[in-house]
N, C-alpha and C positions, 0 to 999 in steps of 0.2 A: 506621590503627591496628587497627580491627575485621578487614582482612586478615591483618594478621600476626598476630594474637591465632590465626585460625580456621588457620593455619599449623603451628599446635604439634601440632594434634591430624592422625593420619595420614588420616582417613577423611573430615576436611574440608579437606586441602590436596589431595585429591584434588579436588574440588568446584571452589577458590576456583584451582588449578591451569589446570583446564579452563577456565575462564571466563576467564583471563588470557589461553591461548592464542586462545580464538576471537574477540578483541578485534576483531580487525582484520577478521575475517571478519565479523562482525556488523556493524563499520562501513560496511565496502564493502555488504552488503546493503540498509541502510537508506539510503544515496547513489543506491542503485541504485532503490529504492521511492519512494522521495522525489520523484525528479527524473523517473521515469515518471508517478506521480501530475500531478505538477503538469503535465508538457504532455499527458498526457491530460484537464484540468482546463482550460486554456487552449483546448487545442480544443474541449471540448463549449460553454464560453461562448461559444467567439465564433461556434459553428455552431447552438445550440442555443437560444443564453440569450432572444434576442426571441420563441422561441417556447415557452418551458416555462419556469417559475417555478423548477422544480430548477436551474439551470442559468443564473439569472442574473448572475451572478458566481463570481469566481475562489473565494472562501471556501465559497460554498452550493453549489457544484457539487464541491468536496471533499469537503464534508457528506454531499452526494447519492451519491456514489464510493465513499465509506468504507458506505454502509449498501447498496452495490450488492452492496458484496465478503462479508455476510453475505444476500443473498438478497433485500433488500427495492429493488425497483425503482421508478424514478417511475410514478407516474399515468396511464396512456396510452403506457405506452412502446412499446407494439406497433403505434401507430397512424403511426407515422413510420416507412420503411427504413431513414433514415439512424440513424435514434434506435436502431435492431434492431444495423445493422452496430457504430454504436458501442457498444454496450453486449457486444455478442460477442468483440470486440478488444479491448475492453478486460479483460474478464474472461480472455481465454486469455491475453493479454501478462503478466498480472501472478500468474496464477497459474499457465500452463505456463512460460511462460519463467522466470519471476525462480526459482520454485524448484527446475527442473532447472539454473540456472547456480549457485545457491547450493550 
């Protein structure tokens, strides 16, 4: 109802226009976020999780992921290779890849 209402007016059906179209694009992007999260969530648990507290489960190491993607890293993360390569890969897969395929 509140779409078709913002419909009458020219300069918000421009708006409410746009956001119809890129429905399906915004979809596919967040399938595509989603389901890289989660196995790269899957792998740091079962590679990581007995040896760092970030990373003991599939929930806290999405936790740990999501607060990767603004800057803040675990505790010692420079003290493991493996803990370096993943945290590199992970950071260019989801932000070179996802948003030059976006």
């Amino acid at each position: 109802r509140v779409i078709l209402a913002t419909n009458v007016h020219p300069r918000l059906a421009l708006l409410t226009g746009t956001i119809g179209r890129s429905l399906d694009d915004m979809w596919h992007t967040t399938l595509l976020v989603v389901t890289l999260n989660l196995i790269f969530a899957g792998i740091a648990s079962w590679r990581f999780g007995s040896d760092y507290d970030n990373f003991e489960t599939i929930n806290v190491t999405l936790q740990t992921q999501f607060m990767m993607l603004f800057g803040t890293f675990p505790d010692n993360w420079t003290d493991s290779t493996d803990l370096i390569l993943y945290s590199v890969m992970f950071l260019m897969v989801l932000f070179i890849l996802v948003l030059n395929f976006v």
